[in-house]
KOLFIMI-581372 format. One line per field, with one value per residue: residue number from 1; residue in one letter; chain; x, y, z of N, C-alpha, C in turn. Coordinates in steps of 0.1 Angstrom, whole numbers, plus 5000, padded with zeros to 4 digits. Layout:
n NUM;...
res A;...
chain A;...
n_u X;...
n_v Y;...
n_w Z;...
ca_u X;...
ca_v Y;...
ca_w Z;...
c_u X;...
c_v Y;...
c_w Z;...
***
This chain:
n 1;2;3;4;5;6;7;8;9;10;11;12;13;14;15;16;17;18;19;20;21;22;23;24;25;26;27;28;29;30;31;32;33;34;35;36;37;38;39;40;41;42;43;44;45;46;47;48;49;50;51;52;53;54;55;56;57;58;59;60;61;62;63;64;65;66;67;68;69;70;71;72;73;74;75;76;77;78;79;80;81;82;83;84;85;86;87;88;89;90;91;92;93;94;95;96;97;98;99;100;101;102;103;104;105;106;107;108;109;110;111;112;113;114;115;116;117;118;119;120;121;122;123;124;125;126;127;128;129;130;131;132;133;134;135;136;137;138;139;140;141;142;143;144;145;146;147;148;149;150;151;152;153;154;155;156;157;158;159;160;161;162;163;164;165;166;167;168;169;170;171;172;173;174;175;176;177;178;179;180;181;182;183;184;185;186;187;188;189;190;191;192;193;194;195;196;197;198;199;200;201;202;203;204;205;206;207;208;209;210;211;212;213;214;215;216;217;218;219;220;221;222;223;224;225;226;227;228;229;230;231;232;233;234;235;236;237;238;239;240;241;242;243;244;245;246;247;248;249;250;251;252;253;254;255;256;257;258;259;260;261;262;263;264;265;266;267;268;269;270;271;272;273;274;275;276;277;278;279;280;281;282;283;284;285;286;287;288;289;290;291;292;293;294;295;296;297;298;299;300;301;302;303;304;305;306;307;308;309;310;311;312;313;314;315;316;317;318;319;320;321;322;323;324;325;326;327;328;329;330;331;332;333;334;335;336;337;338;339;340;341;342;343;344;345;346;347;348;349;350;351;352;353
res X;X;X;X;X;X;X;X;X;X;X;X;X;X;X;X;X;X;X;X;X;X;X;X;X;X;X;X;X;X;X;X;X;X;X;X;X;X;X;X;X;X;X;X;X;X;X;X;X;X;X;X;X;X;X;X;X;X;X;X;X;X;X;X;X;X;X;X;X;X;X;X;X;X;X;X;X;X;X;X;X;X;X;X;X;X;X;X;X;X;X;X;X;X;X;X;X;X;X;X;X;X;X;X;X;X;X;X;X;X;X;X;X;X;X;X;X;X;X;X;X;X;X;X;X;X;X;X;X;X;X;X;X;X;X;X;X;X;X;X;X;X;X;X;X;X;X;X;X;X;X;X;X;X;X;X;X;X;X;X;X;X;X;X;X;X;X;X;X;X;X;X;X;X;X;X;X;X;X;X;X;X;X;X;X;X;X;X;X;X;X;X;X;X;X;X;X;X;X;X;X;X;X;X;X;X;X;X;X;X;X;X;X;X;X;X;X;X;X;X;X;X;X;X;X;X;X;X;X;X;X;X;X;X;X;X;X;X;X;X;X;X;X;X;X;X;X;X;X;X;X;X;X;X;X;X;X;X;X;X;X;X;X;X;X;X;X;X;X;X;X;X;X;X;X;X;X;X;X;X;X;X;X;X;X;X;X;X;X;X;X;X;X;X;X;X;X;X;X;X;X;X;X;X;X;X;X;X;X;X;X;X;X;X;X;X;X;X;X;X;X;X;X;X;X;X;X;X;X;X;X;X;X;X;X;X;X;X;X;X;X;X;X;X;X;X;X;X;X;X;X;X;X
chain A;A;A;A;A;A;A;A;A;A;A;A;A;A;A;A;A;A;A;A;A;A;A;A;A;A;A;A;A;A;A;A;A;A;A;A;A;A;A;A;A;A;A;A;A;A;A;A;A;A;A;A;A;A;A;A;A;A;A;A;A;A;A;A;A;A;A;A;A;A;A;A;A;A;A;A;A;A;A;A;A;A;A;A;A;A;A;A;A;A;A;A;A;A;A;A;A;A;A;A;A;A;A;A;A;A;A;A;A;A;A;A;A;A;A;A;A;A;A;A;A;A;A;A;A;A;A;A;A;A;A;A;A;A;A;A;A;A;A;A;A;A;A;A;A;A;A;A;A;A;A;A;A;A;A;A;A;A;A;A;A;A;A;A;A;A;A;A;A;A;A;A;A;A;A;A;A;A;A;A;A;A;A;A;A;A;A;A;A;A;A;A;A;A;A;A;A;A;A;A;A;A;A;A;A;A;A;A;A;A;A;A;A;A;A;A;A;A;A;A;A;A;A;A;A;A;A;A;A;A;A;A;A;A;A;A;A;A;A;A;A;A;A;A;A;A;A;A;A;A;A;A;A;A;A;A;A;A;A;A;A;A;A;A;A;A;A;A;A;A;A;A;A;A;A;A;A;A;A;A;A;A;A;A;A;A;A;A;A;A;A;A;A;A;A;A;A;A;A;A;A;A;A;A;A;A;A;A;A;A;A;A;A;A;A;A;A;A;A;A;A;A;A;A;A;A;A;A;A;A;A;A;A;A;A;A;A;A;A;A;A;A;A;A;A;A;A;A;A;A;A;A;A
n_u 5002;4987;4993;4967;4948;4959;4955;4923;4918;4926;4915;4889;4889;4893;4871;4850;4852;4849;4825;4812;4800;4780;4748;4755;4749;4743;4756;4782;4797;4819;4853;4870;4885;4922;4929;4927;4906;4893;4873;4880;4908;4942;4959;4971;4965;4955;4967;4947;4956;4961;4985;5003;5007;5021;5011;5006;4993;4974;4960;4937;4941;4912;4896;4908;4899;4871;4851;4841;4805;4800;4817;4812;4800;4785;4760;4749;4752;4753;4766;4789;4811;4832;4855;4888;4899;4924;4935;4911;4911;4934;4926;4910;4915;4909;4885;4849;4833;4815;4808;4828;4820;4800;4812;4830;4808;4793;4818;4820;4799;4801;4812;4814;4838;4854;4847;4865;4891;4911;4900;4923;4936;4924;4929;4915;4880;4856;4828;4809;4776;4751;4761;4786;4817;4853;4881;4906;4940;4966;4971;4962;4959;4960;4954;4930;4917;4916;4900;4876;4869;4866;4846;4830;4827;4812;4789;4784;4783;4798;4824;4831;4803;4786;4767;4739;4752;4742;4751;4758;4786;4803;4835;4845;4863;4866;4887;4898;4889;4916;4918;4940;4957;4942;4924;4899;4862;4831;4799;4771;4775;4803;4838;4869;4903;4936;4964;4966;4941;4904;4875;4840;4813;4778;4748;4724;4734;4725;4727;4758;4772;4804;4811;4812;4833;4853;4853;4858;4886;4895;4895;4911;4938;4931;4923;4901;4875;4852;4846;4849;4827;4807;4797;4785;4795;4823;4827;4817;4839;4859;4860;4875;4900;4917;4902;4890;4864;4836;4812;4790;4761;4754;4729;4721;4734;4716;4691;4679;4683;4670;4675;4660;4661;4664;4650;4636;4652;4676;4708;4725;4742;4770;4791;4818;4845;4871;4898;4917;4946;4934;4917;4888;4878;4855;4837;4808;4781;4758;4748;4732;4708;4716;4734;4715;4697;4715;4719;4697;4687;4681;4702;4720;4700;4694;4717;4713;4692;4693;4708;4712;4729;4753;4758;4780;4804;4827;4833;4818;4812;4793;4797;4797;4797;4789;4776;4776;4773;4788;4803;4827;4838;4850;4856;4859;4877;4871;4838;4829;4806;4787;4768;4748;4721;4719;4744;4776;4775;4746;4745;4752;4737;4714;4680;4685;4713
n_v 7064;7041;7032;7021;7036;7059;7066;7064;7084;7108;7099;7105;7132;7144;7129;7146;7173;7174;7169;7143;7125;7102;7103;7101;7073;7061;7056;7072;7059;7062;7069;7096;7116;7109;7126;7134;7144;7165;7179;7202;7198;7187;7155;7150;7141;7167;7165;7154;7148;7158;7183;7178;7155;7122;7098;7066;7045;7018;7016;7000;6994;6992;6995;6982;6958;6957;6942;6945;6952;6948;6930;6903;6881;6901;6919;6950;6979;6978;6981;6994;6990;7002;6996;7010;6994;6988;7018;7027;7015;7028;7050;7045;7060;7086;7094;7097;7074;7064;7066;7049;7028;7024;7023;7003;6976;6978;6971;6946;6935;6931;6907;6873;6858;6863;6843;6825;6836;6853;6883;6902;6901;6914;6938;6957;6957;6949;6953;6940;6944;6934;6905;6895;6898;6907;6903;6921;6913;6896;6864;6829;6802;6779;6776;6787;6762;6750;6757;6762;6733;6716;6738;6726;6696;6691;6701;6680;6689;6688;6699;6708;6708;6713;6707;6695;6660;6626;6609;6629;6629;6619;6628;6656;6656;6665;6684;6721;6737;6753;6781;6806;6812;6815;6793;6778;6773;6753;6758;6770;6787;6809;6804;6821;6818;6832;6843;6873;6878;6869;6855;6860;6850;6851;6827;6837;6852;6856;6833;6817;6813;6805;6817;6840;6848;6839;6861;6886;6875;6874;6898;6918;6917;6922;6940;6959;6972;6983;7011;7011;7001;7017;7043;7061;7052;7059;7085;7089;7081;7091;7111;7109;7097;7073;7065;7063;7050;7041;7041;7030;7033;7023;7036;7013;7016;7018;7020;7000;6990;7012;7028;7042;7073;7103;7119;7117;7129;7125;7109;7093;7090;7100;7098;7099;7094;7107;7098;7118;7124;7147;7159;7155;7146;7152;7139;7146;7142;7142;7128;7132;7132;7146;7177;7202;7194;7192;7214;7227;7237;7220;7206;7221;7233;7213;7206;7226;7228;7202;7211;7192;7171;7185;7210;7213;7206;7224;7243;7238;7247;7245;7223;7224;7205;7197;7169;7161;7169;7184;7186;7196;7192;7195;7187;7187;7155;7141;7146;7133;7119;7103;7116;7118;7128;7149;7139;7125;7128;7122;7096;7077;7056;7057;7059;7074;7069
n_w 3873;3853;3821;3804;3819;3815;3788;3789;3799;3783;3759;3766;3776;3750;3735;3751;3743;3724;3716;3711;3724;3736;3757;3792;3813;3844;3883;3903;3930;3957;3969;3968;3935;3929;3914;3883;3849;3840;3811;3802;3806;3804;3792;3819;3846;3874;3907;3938;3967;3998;4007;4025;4027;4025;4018;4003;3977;3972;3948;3925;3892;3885;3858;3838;3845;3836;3818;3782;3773;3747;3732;3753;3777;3793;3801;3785;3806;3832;3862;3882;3909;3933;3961;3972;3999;4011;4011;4024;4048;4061;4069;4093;4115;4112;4099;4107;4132;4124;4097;4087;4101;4079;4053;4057;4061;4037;4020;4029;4022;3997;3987;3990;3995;4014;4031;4027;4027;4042;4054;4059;4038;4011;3996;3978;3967;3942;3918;3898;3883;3896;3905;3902;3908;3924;3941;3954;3961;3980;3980;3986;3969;3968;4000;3997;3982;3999;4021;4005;3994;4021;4027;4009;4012;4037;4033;4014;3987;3954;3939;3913;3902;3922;3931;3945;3963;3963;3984;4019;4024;4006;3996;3979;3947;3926;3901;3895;3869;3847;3840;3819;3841;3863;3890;3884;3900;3903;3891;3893;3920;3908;3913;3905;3910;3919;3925;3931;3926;3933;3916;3918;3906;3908;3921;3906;3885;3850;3823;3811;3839;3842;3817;3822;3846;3830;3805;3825;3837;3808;3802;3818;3805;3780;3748;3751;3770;3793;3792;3764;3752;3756;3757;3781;3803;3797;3796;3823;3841;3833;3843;3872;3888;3903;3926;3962;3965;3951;3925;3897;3878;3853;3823;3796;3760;3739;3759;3769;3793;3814;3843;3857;3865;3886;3869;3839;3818;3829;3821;3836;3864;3891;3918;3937;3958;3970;3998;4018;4041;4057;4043;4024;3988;3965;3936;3918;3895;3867;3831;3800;3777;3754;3744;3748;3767;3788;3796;3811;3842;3865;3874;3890;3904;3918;3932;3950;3965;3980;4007;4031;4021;4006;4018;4033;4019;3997;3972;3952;3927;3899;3867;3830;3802;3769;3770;3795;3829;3865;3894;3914;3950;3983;4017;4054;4063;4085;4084;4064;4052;4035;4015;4034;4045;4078;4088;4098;4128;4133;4121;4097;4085;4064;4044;4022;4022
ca_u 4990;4988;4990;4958;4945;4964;4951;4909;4916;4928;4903;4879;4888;4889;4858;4842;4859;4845;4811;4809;4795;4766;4746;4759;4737;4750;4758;4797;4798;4834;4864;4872;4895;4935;4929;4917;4908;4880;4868;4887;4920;4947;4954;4978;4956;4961;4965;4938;4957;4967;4996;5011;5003;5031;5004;5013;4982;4972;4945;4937;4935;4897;4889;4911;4889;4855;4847;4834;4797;4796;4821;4810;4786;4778;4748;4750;4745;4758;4765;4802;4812;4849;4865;4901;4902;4937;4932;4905;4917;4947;4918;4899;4917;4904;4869;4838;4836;4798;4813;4839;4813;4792;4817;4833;4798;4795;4828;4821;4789;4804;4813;4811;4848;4861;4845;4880;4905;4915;4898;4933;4946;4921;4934;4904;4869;4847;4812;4802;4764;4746;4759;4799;4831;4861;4883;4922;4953;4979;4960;4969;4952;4962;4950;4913;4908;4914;4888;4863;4867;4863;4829;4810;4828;4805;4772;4779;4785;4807;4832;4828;4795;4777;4753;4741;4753;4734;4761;4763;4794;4812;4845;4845;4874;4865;4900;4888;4897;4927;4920;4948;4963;4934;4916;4878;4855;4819;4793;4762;4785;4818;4850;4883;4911;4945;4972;4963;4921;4895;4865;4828;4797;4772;4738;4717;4737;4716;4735;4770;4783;4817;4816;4811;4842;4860;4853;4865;4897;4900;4893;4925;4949;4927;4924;4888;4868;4838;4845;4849;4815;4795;4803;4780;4811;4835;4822;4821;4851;4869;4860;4884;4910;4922;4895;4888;4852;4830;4796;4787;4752;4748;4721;4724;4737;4698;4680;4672;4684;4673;4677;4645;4671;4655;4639;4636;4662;4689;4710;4734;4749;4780;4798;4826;4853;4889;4896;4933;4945;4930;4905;4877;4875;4839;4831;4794;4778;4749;4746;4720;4711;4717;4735;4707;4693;4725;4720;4689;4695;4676;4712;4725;4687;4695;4726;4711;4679;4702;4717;4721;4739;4763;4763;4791;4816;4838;4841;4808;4808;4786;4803;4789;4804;4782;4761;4778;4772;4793;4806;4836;4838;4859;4852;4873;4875;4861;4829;4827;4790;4780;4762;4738;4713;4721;4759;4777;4769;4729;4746;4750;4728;4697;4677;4696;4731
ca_v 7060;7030;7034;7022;7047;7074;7064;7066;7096;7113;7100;7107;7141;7146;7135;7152;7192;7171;7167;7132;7108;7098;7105;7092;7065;7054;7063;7063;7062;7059;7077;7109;7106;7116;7142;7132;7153;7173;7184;7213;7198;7176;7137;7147;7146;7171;7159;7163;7148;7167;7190;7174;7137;7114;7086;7055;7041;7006;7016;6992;7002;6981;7002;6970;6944;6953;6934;6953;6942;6943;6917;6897;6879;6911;6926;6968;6986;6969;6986;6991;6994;7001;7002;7008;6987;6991;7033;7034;7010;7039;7062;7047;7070;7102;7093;7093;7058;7059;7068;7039;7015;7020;7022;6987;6973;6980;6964;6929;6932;6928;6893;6863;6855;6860;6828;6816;6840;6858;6899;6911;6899;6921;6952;6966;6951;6954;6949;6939;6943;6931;6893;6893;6906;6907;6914;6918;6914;6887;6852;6816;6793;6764;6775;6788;6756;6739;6760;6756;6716;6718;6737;6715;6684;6694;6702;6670;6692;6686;6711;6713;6710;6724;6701;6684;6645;6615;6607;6634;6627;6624;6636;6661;6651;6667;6698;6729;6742;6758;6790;6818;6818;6813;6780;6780;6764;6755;6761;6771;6796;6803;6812;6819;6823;6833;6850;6886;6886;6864;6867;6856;6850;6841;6824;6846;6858;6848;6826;6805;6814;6803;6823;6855;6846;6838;6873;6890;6874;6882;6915;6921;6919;6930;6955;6967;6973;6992;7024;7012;6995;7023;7062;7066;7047;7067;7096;7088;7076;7100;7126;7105;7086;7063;7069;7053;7045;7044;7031;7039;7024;7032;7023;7007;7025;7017;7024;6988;6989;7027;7025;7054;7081;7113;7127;7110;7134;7122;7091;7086;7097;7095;7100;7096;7103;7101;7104;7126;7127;7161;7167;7146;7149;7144;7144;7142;7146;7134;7129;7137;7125;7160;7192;7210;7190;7194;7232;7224;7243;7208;7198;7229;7230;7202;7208;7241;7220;7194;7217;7185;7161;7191;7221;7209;7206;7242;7246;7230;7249;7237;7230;7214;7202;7186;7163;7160;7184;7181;7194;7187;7197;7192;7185;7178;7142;7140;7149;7129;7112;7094;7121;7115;7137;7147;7139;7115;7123;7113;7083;7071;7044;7063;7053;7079;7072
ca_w 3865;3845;3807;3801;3828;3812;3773;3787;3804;3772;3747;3776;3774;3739;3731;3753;3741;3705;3716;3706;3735;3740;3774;3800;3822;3857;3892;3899;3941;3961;3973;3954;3930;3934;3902;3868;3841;3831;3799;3796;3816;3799;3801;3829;3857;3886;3919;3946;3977;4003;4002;4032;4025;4017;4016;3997;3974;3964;3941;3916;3877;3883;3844;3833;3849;3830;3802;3772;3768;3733;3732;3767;3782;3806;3796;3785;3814;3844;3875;3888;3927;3936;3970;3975;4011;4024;4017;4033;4060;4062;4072;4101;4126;4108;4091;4116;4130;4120;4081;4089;4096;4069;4044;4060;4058;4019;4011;4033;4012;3980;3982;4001;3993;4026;4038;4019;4028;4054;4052;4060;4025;4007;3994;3968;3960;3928;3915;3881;3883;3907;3900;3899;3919;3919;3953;3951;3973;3978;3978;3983;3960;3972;4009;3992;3976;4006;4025;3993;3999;4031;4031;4001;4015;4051;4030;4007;3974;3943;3943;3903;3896;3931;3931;3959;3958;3970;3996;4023;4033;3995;3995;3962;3941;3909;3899;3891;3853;3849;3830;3820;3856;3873;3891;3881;3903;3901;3879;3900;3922;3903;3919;3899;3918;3914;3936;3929;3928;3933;3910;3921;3902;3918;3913;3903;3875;3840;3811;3817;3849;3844;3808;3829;3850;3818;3802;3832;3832;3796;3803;3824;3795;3764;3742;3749;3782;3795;3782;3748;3743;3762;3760;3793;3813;3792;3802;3839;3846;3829;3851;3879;3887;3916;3934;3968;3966;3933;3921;3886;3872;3839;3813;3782;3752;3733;3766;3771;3812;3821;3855;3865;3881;3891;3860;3820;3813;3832;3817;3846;3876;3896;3932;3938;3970;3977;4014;4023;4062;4060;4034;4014;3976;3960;3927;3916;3881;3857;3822;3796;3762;3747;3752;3751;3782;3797;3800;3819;3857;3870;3886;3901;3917;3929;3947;3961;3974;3989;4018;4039;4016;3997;4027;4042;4009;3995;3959;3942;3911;3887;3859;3821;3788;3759;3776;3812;3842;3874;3903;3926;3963;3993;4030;4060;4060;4098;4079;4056;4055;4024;4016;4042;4056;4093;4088;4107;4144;4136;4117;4080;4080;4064;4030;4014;4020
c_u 4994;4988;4980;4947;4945;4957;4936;4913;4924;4920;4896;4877;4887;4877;4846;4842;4849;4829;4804;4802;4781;4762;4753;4746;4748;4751;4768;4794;4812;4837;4863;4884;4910;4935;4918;4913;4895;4884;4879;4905;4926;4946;4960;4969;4964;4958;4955;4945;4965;4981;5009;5010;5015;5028;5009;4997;4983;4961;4950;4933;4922;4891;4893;4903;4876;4853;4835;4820;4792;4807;4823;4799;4777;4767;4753;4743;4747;4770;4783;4804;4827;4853;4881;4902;4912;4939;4928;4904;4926;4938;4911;4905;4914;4891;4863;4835;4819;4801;4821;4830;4805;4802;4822;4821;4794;4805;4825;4809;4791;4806;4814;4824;4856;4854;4854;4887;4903;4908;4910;4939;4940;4927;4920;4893;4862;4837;4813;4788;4758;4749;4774;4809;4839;4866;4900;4932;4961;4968;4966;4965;4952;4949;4929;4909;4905;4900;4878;4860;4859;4847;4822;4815;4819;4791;4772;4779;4803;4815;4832;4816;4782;4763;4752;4745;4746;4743;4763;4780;4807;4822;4845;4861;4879;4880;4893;4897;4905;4929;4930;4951;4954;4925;4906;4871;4840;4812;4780;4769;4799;4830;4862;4891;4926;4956;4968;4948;4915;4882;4852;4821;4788;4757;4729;4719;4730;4730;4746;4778;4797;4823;4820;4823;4851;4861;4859;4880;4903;4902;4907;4938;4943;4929;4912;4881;4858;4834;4844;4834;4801;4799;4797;4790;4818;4835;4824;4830;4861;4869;4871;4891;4919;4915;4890;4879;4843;4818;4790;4774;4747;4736;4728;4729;4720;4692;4679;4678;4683;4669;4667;4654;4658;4645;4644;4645;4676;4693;4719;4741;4762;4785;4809;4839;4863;4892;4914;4934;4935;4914;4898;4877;4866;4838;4816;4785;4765;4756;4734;4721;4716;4726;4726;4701;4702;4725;4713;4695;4694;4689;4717;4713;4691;4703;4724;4699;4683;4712;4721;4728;4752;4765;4772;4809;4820;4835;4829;4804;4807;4794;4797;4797;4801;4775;4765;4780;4779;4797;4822;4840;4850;4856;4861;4870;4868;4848;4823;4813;4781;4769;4747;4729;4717;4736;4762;4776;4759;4730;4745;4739;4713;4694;4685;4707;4735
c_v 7051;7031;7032;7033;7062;7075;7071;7080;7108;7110;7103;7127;7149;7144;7140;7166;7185;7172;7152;7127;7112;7107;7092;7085;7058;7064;7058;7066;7059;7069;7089;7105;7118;7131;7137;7142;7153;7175;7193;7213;7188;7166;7140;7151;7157;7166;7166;7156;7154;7172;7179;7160;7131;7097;7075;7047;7023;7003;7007;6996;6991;6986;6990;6955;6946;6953;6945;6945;6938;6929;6906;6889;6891;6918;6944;6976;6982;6981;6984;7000;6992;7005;7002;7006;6997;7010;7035;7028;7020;7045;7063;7054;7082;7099;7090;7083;7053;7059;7053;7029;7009;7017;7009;6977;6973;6971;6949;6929;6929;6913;6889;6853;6855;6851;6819;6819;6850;6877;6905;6908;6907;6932;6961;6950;6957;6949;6951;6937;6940;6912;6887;6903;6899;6909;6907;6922;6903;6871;6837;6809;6781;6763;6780;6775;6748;6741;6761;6741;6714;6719;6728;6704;6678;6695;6690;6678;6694;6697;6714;6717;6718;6717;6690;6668;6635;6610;6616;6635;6621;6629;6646;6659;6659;6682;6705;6730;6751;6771;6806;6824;6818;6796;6782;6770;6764;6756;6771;6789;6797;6810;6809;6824;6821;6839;6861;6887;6871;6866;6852;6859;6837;6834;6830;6855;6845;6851;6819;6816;6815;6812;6834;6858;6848;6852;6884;6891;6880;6895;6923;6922;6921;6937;6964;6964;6981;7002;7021;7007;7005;7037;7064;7064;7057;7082;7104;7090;7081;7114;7122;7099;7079;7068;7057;7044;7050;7036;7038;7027;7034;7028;7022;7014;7026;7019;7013;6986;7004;7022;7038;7064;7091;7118;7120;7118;7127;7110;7085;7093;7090;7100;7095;7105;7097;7109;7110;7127;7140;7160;7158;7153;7145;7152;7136;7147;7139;7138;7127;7133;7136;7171;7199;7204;7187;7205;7233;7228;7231;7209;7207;7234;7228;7203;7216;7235;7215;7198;7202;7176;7173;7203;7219;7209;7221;7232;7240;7236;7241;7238;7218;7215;7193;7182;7159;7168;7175;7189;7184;7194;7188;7194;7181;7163;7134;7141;7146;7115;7107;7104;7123;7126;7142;7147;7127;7107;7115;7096;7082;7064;7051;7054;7061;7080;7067
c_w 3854;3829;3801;3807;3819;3794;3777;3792;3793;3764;3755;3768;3761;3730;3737;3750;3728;3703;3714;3715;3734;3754;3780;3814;3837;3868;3902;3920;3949;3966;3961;3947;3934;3925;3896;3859;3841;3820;3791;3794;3801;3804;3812;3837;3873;3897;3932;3963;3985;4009;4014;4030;4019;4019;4003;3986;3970;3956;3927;3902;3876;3866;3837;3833;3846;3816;3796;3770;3754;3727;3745;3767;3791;3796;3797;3798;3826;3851;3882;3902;3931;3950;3973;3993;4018;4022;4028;4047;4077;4071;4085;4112;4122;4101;4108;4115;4125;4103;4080;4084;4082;4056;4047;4059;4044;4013;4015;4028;4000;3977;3994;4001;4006;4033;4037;4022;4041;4053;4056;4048;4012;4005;3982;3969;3947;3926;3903;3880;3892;3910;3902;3909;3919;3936;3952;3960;3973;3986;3980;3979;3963;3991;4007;3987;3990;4017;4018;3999;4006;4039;4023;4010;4032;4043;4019;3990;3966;3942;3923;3897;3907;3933;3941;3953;3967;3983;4004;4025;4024;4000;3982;3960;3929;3913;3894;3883;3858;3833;3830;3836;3865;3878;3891;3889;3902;3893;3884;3907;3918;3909;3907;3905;3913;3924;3938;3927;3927;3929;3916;3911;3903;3910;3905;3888;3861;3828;3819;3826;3847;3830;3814;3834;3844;3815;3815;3834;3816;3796;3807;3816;3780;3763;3749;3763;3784;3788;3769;3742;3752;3765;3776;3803;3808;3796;3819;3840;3841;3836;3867;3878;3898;3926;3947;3973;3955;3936;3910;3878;3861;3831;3800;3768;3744;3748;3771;3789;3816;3834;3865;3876;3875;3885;3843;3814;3817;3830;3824;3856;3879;3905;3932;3950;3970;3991;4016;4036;4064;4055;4023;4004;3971;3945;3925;3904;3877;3844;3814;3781;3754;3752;3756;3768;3792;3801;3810;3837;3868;3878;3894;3911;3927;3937;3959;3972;3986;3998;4028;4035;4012;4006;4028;4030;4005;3980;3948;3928;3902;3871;3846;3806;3782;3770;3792;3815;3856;3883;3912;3937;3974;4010;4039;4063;4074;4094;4075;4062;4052;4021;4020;4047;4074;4095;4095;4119;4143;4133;4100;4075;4076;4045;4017;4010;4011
***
């Protein structure tokens, strides 16, 4: 575990025994994690893979790569999606190939970066809101620009500015900026690339594109990152740790992005799985503006309601501290079915997965 890893997952846990955080807003989805600490646990996390496993990880410390919004362009409240790839690669001879797909289907959703590189050079993807990603593995820069070129120099666009040019048939010429180890292109859609990650943001994302990029990059060797400008993250993500599939949407520290989960109490959710040859690890939690509305039975209801997403897991004791409630469970990893309805024979693909 990485030092910075090992730092949130001790203040994590400290202030949550202190009472301090806020609620937490988001909804963390992924792999389970290898350990990580609870509330009660120290920073050493204990390990959740299995006894016989002498698996090899390439999980990415992605906690490093998200920019703090109080000092960012990212807006409070932005949405984080983590796959560790070449794990769950490891996995497709023991996961249900209907779990397989969907989960493979999710990560080539995250970005449109492999139109550049090769999908065997991926090792993790990431999501920064609905707007930005990240996807990391061993990269040639030289051989992405050349396939960048390539495509505007076929649709007739500027390789800096993205904008169509009066000449189909332009060569683009313009060099992309050369920021802190990475080449920036674009302005419209921005790619930064580097040997080790490639970061996207795309159109859609509101204010300067290429700042967003920027901040990102920064982010990777700062001081300060998600957790620090948002207890609701801190919260999360302290409940795991190298986990092989995640999705954590939180709201805003003021409210200003509640994201309408289940009930006006609850200020964030989270899932999260790590897959072992044997046996799936799930953790799954909310948070709540209050202790008192943490006591609330609302979530262990819910797990008892939810016989066909949570039947199937061992060990779901509900467990709560200050203002987060959680659970963590275990499945054999043949089983494993995005907590789908039906499971994986009927298929993944439903509105609830």
């Amino acid at each position: 575990m990485s030092p910075t890893r090992r730092t949130l997952l001790r203040t994590t846990a400290l202030s949550l025994c202190g009472g301090t955080l806020a609620s937490v807003a988001g909804c963390l989805g992924g792999s389970a994690p290898t350990g990580g600490t609870t509330p009660e646990e120290t920073s050493s996390a204990p390990t959740t893979r299995d006894s016989d496993s002498s698996e090899t990880d390439s999980a990415v410390d992605f906690v490093r790569w998200l920019p703090d919004p109080t000092e960012s362009p990212f807006r409070d409240g932005y949405g984080v999606r983590y796959f560790d790839v070449a794990s769950i690669r490891d996995r497709r001879g023991t996961l249900h190939e209907n779990a397989y797909e969907r989960l493979e289907t999710e990560i080539l959703n995250a970005s449109s970066v492999t139109r550049y590189v090769d999908e065997d050079a991926v090792t993790a993807t990431l999501e920064l809101g609905f707007g930005t990603s990240v996807v990391f593995g061993s990269f040639d820069p030289a051989e992405f620009r050349e396939r960048y070129v390539s495509e505007r120099r076929s649709r007739g666009t500027d390789v800096a500015t993205e904008t169509e040019t009066e000449t189909p048939t332009r060569t683009p010429t313009s060099e992309p900026e050369r920021y802190d180890g990475f080449d920036v292109y674009g302005a419209e859609r921005v790619f930064a690339v580097s040997e080790e990650a490639i970061i996207e943001v795309d159109y859609f994302t509101r204010g300067d594109r290429p700042d967003h990029a920027r901040a990102v990059i920064d982010a990777r060797t700062g001081e300060t990152h998600y957790p620090d400008g948002n207890e609701y993250v801190d919260a999360m993500l302290g409940l795991v740790d190298e986990p092989h599939a995640l999705t954590c949407y939180p709201e805003a520290m003021d409210g200003s992005t509640s994201r309408g989960f289940r009930t006006e109490a609850i200020t964030g959710g989270l899932k999260s799985w790590r897959f072992g040859p044997k046996t799936t690890h799930l953790t799954y939690a909310n948070t709540y503006p209050d202790a008192d509305a943490a006591e609330n039975p609302d979530f262990e209801a819910y797990i008892g309601s939810e016989s066909d997403r949570f039947g199937a897991y061992d060990g779901l004791d509900v467990k709560t501290d200050g203002r987060m409630v959680w659970v963590r469970g275990t499945l054999p990893t043949t089983r494993f079915d995005h907590l789908s309805p039906g499971g994986p024979e009927e298929s993944v693909h439903t509105p609830n997965g």
